[in-house]
VEXNUDO-458888 format. One record per residue: residue in one letter; x, y negated, z negated of N, C-alpha, C, O in turn. Coordinates in steps of 0.05 Angstrom, whole numbers, plus 5000, padded with zeros to 4 digits. Last residue first. Example, Ala and Ser with C-alpha at 12.3 -4.5 7.8 and 13.67 -1.06 7.14 Angstrom:
2
REC type  n_u  n_v  n_w ca_u ca_v ca_w  c_u  c_v  c_w  o_u  o_v  o_w
REC    S 5257 5045 4858 5273 5021 4857 5258 4999 4843 5268 4977 4839
REC    A 5264 5114 4844 5246 5090 4844 5264 5066 4844 5285 5066 4831
This chain:
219
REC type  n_u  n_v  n_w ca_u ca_v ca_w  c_u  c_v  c_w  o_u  o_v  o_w
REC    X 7173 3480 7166 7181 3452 7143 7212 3463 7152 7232 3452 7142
REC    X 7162 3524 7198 7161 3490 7218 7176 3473 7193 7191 3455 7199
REC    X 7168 3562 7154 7181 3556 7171 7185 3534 7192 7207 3526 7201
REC    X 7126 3546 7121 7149 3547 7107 7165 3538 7135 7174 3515 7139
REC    X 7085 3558 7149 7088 3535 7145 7110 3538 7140 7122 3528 7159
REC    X 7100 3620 7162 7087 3606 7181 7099 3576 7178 7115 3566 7194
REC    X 7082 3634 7104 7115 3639 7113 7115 3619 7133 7126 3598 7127
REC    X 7031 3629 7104 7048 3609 7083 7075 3603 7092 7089 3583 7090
REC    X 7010 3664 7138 7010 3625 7143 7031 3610 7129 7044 3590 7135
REC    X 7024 3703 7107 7039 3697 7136 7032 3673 7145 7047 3660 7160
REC    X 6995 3690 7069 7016 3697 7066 7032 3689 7094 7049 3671 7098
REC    X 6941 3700 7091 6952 3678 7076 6973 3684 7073 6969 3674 7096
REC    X 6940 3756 7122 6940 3728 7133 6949 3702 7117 6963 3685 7127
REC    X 6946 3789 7064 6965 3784 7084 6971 3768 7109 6993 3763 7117
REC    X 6898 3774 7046 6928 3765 7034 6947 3765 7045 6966 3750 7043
REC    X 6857 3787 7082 6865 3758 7076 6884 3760 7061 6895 3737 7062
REC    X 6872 3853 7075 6882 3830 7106 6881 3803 7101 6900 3790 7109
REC    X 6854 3850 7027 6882 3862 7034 6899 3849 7064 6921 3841 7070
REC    X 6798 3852 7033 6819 3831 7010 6850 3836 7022 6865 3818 7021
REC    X 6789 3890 7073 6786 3866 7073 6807 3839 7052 6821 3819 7055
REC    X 6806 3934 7040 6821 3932 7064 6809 3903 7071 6829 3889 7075
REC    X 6772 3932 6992 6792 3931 6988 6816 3924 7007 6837 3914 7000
REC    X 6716 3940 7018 6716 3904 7010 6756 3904 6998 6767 3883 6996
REC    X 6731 3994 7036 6722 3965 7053 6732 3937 7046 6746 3921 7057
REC    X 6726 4016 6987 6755 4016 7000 6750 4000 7022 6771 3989 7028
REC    X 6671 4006 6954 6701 3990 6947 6725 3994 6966 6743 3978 6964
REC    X 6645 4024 7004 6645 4005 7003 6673 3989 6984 6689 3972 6992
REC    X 6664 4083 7001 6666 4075 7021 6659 4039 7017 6673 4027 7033
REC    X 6643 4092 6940 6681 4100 6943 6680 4083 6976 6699 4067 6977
REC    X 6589 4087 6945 6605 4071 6934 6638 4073 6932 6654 4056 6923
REC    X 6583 4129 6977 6578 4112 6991 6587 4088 6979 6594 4069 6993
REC    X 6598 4174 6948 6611 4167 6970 6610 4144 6982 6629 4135 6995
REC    X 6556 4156 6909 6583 4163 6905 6593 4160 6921 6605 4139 6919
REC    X 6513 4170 6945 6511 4150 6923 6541 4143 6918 6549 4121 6927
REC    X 6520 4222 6954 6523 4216 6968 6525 4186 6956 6547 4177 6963
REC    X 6512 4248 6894 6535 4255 6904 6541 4227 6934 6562 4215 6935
REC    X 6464 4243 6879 6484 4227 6859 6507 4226 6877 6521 4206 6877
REC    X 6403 4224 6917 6425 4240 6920 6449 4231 6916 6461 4217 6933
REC    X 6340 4218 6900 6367 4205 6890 6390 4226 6895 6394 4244 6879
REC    X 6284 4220 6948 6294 4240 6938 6334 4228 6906 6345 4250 6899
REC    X 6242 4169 6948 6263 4187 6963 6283 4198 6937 6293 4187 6917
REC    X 6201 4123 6979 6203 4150 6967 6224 4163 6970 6230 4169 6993
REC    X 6181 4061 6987 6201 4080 6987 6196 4104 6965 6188 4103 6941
REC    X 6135 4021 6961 6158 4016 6994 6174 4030 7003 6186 4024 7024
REC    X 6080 4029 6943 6096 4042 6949 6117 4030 6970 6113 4030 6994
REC    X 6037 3983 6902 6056 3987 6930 6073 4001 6929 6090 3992 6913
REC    X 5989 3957 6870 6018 3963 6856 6023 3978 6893 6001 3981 6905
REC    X 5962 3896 6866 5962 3917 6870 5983 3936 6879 5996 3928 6899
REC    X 5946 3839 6848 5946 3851 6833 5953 3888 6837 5951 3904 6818
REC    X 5979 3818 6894 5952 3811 6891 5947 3827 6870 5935 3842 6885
REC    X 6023 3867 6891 6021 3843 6910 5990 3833 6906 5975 3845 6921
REC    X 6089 3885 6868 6056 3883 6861 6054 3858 6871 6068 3838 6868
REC    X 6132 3952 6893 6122 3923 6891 6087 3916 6881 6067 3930 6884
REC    X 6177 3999 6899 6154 3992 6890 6145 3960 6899 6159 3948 6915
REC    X 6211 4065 6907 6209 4031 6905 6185 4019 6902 6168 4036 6906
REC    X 6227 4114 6864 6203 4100 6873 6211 4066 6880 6215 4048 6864
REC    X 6258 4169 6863 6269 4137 6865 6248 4136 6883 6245 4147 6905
REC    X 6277 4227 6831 6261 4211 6849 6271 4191 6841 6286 4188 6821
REC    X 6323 4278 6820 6317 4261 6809 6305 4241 6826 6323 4232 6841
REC    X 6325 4347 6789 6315 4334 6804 6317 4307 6802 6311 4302 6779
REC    X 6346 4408 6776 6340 4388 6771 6337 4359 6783 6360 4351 6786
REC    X 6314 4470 6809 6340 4451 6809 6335 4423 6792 6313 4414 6799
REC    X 6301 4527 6836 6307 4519 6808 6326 4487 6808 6351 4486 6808
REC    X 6275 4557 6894 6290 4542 6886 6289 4533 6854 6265 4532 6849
REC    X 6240 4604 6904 6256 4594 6917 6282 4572 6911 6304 4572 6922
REC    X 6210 4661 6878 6219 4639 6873 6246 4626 6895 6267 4638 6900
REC    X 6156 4696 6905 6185 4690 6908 6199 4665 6902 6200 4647 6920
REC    X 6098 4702 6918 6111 4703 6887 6137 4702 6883 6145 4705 6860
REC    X 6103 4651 6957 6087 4674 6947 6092 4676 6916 6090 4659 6898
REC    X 6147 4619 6937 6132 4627 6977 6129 4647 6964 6147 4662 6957
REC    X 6167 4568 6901 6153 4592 6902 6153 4594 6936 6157 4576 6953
REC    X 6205 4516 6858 6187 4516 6890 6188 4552 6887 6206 4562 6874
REC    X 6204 4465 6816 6210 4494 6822 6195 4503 6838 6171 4499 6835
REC    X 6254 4414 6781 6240 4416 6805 6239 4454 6814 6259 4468 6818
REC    X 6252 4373 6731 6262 4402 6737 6241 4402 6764 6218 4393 6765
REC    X 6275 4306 6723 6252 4324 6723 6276 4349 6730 6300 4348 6733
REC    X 6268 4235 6728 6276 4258 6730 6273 4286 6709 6269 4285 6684
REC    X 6250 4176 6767 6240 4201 6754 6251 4229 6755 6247 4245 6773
REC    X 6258 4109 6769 6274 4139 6778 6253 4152 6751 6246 4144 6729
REC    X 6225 4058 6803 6232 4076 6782 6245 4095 6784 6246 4103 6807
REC    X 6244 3991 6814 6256 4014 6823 6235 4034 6796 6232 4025 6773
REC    X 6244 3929 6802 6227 3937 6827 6227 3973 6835 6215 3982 6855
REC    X 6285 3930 6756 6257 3909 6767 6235 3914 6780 6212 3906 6775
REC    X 6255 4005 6726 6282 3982 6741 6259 3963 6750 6235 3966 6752
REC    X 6254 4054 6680 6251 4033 6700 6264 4010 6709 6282 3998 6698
REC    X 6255 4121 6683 6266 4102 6671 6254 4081 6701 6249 4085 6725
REC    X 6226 4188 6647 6213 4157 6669 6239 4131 6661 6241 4123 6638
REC    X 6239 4258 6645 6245 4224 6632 6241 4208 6657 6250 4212 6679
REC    X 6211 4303 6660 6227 4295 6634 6231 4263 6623 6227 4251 6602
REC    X 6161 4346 6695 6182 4316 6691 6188 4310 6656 6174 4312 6636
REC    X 6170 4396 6735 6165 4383 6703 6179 4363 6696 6203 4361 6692
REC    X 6136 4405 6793 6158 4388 6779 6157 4379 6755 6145 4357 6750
REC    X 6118 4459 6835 6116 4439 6816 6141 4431 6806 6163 4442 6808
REC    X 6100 4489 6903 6121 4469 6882 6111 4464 6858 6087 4464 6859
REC    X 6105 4532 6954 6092 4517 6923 6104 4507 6913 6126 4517 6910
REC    X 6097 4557 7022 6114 4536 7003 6101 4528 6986 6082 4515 6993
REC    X 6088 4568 7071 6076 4576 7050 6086 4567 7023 6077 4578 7003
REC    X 6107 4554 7118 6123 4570 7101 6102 4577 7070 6109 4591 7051
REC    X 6065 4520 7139 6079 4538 7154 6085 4562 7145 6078 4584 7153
REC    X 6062 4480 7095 6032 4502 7112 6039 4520 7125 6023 4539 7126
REC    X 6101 4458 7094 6084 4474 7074 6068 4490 7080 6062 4512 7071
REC    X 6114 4433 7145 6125 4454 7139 6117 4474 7110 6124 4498 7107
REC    X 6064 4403 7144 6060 4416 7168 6083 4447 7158 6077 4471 7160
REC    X 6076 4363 7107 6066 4378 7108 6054 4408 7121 6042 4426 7111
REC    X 6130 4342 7137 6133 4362 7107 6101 4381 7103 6101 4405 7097
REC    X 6101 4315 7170 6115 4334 7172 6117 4350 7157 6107 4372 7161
REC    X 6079 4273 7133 6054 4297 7146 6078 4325 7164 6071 4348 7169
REC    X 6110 4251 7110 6101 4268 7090 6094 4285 7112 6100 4309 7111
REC    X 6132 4228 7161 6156 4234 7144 6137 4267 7127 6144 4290 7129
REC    X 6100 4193 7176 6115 4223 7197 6118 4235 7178 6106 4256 7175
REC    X 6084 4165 7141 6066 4178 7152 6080 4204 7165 6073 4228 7165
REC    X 6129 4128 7138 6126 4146 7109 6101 4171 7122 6101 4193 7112
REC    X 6133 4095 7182 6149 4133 7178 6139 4135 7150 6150 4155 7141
REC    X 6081 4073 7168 6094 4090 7192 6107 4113 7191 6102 4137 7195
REC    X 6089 4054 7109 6075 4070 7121 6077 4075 7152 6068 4098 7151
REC    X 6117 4003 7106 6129 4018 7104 6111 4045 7112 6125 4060 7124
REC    X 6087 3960 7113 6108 3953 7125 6119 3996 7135 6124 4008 7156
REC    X 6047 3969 7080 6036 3967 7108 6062 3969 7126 6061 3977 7149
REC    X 6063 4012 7032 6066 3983 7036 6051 3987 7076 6049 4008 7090
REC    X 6020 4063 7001 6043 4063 7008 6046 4020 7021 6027 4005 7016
REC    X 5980 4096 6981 5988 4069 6967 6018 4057 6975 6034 4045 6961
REC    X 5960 4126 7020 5943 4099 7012 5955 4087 6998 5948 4064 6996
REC    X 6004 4171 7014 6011 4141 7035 5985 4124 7031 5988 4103 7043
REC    X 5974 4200 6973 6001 4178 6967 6012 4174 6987 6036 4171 6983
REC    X 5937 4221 6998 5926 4200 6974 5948 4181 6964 5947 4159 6954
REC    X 5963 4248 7031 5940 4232 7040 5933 4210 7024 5926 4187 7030
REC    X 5983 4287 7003 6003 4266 7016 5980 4248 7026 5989 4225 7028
REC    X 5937 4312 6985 5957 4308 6966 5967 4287 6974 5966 4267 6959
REC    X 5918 4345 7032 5901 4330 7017 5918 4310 6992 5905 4291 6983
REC    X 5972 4369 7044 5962 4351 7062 5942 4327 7049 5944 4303 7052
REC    X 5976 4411 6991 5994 4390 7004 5972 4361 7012 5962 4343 6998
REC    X 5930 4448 6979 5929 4424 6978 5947 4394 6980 5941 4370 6976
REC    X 5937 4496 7019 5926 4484 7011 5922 4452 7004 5912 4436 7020
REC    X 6004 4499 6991 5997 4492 7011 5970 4485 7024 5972 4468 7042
REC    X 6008 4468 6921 6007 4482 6940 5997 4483 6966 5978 4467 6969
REC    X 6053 4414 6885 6020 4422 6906 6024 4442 6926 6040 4438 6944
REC    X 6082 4363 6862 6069 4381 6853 6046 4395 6870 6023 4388 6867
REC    X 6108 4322 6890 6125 4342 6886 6105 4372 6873 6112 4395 6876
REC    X 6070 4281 6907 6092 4280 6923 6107 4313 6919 6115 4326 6938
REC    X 6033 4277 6859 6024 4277 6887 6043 4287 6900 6035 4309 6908
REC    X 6073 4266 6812 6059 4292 6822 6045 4299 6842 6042 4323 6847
REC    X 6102 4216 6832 6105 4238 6828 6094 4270 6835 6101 4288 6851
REC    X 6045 4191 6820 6058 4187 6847 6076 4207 6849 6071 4221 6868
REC    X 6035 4198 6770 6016 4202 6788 6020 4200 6813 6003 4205 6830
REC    X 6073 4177 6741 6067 4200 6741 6050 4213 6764 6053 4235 6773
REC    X 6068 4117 6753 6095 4134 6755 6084 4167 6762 6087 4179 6784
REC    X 6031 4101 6725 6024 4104 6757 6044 4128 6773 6042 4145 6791
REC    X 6047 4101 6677 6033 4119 6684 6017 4126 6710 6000 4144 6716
REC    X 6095 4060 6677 6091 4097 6677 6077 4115 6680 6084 4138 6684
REC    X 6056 4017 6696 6074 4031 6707 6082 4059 6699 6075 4079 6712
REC    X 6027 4022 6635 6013 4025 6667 6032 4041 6691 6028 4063 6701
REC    X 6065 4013 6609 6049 4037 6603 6042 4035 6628 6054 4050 6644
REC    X 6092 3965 6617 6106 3986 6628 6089 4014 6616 6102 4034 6614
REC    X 6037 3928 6662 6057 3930 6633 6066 3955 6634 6054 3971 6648
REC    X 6029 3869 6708 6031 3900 6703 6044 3919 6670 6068 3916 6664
REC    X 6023 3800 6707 6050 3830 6722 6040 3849 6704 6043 3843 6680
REC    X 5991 3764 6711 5999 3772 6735 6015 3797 6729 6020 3814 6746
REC    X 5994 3761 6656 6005 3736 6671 6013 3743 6700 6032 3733 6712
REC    X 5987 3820 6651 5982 3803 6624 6000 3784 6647 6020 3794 6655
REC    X 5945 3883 6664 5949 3858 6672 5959 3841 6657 5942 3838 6640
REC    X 5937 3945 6645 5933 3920 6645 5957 3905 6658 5980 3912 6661
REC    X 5898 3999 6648 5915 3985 6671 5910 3962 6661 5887 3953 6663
REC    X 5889 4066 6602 5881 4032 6622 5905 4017 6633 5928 4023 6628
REC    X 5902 4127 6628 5911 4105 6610 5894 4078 6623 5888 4073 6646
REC    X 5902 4165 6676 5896 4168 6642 5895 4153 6623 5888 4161 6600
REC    X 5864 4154 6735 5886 4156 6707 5883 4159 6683 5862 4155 6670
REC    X 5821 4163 6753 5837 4183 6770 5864 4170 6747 5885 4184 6746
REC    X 5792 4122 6739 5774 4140 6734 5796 4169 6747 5787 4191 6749
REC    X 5810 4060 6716 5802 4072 6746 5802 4106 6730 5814 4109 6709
REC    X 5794 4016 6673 5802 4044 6672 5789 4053 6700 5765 4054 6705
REC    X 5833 3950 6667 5819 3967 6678 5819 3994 6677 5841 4004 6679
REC    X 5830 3891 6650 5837 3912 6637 5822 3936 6645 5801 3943 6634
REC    X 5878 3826 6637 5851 3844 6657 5854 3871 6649 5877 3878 6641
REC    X 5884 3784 6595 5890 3815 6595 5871 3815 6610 5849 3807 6604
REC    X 5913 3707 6592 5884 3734 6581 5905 3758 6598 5927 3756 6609
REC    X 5941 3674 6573 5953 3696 6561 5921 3715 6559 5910 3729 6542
REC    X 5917 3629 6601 5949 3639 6604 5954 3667 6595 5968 3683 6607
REC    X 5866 3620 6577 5868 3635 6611 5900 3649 6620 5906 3667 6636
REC    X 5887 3619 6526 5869 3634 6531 5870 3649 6568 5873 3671 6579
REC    X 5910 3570 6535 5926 3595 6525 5913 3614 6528 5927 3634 6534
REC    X 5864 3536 6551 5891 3533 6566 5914 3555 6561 5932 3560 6577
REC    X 5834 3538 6514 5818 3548 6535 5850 3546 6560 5850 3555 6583
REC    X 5865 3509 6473 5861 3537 6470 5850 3558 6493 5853 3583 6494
REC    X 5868 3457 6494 5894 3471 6493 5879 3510 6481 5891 3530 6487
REC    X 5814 3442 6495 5821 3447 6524 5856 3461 6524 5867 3472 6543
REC    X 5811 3448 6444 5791 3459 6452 5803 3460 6480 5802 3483 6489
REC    X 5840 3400 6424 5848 3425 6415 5840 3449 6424 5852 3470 6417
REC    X 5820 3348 6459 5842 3365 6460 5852 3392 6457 5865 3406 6472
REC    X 5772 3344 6435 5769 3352 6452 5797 3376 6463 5798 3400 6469
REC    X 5782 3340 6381 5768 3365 6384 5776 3373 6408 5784 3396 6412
REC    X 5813 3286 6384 5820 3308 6383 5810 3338 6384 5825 3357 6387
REC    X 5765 3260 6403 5779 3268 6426 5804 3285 6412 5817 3299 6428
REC    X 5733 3267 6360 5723 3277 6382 5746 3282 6398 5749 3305 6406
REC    X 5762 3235 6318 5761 3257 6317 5745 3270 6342 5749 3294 6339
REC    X 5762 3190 6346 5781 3198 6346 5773 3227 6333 5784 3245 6346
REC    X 5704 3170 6344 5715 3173 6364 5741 3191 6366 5743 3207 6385
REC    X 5700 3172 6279 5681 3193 6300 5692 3195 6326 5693 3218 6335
REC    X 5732 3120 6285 5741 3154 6269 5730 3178 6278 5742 3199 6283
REC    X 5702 3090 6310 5736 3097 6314 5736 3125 6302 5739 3147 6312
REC    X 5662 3080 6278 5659 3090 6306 5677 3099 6312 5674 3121 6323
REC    X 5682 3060 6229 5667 3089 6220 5668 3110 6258 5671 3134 6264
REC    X 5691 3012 6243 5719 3035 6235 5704 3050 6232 5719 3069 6229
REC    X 5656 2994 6248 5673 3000 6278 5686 3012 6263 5698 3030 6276
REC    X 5624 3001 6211 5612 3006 6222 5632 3013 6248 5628 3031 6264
REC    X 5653 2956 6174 5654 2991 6169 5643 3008 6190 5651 3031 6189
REC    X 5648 2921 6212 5670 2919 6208 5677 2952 6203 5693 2967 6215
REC    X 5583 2908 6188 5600 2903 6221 5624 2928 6212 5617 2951 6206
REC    X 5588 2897 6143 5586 2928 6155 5585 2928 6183 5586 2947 6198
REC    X 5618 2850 6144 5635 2868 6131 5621 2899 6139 5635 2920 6141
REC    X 5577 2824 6157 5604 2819 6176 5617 2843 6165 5627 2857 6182
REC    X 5532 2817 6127 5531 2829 6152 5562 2839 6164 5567 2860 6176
REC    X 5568 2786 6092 5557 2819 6081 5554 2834 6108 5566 2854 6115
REC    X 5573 2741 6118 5588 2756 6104 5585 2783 6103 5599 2800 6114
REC    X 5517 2722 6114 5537 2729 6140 5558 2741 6141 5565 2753 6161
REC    X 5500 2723 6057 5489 2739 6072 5504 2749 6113 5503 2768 6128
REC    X 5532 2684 6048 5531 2706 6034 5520 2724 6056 5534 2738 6071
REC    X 5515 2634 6078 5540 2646 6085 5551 2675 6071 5571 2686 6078
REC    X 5464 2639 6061 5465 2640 6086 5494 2656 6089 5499 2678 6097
REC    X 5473 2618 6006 5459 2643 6010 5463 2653 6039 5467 2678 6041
C-alpha cells in the first residue's frame, strides 16, 4: 500500500512539472510576442500633426516626412516667395527665411529683404499658378506660370521653374536654397564641364602615349 501510494504521489509530481513547464512556456512565448509587437509598433508608429497654417496633416513614418506633406509644404513655400503684393511682400519673406537653414539664412536675408525693398519701390504684384510639384532626394522643382502687375500694367507672362533645396533635421523640414532654375545656363554649364573633363582625358592620353614612345625609345 505504501509503495502504491508513493507511486501515485510520484506520478502527480511528474504532471504537476509538466503542467509548470507548459504554463512556463506559454508565458515566455506571450512574453515574446508582446515585446515583438511593442517593437513594430514603435518602428512603424505615425506622428501626426495639423499645424493650423496647412492644409493637410504632417506625417512622420520612421523619421522621414511623406510626399503629401512635402508637397504640401512645397506649396506654401512657393507662394510665400512668388505670390504677394507690395504690402504684403516683406510680411511674406519674413515667414519664409523662419524656415530657412542657420547656415543658409544670411544671404537668404539680404537676398529676400532686398527684393523686398524693390517691391515696395516699384510697386510690383505677382502671382504664380503652379502646375506640377516634382521631387528629388533633397530637391523640389516647382513649375508654374509666373505673372507680375505695377498697377494695372501687366509686366511680365512667363513660365517658370523653382528649385527648393531642403533638408529634415530633428523632425523639421529646412530651407537651404531658393532659386529661380535657369534651363539655359544649366546647359552651358553642362557643355563647360563635359569639354573640361574632355581636355583633361585628352592630356592623360597624350602623356601616356608619350611615356609609351618615351619607353619604347631607351628599349
Amino acid at each position: 500500500m505504501k509503495a502504491d501510494i508513493f507511486v501515485q504521489k510520484s506520478s502527480n509530481l511528474f504532471v504537476e512539472n509538466r503542467l509548470l513547464k507548459f504554463v512556463v512556456g506559454v508565458m515566455a512565448a506571450a512574453v515574446c510576442f508582446n515585446s515583438l509587437m511593442v517593437y513594430r509598433a514603435v518602428k512603424y508608429q505615425r506622428v501626426v500633426l495639423i499645424p493650423p497654417t496647412m492644409t493637410g496633416t504632417v506625417e512622420f513614418v520612421q523619421g522621414k516626412p511623406t510626399e503629401a506633406y512635402i508637397k504640401d509644404i512645397s506649396r506654401k513655400i512657393v507662394n510665400l516667395a512668388t505670390t504677394y503684393s507690395p504690402p504684403t511682400a516683406r510680411g511674406q519673406f519674413d515667414d519664409l527665411l523662419a524656415m530657412y537653414t542657420s547656415e543658409a539664412y544670411p544671404i537668404a536675408f539680404k537676398s529676400w529683404y532686398s527684393l523686398a525693398g524693390r517691391i515696395e519701390e516699384s510697386q510690383v504684384s505677382s502671382t504664380f499658378y503652379m502646375e506640377t510639384i516634382t521631387l528629388g532626394e533633397s530637391t523640389i522643382e516647382v513649375f508654374g506660370n509666373l505673372v507680375q502687375f505695377t498697377g494695372d500694367t501687366k509686366l511680365e507672362t512667363a513660365a517658370k521653374t523653382y528649385v527648393v533645396q531642403y533638408r529634415i533635421r530633428d523632425g523639421r523640414f529646412e530651407i537651404s536654397e531658393f532659386k529661380e532654375k535657369n534651363v539655359q545656363a544649366d546647359l552651358e554649364k553642362q557643355k563647360k564641364e563635359a569639354k573640361s573633363e574632355a581636355e583633361l582625358k585628352k592630356k592623360a592620353n597624350d602623356k601616356r602615349m608619350n611615356d609609351q614612345q618615351m619607353e619604347t625609345g631607351n628599349k
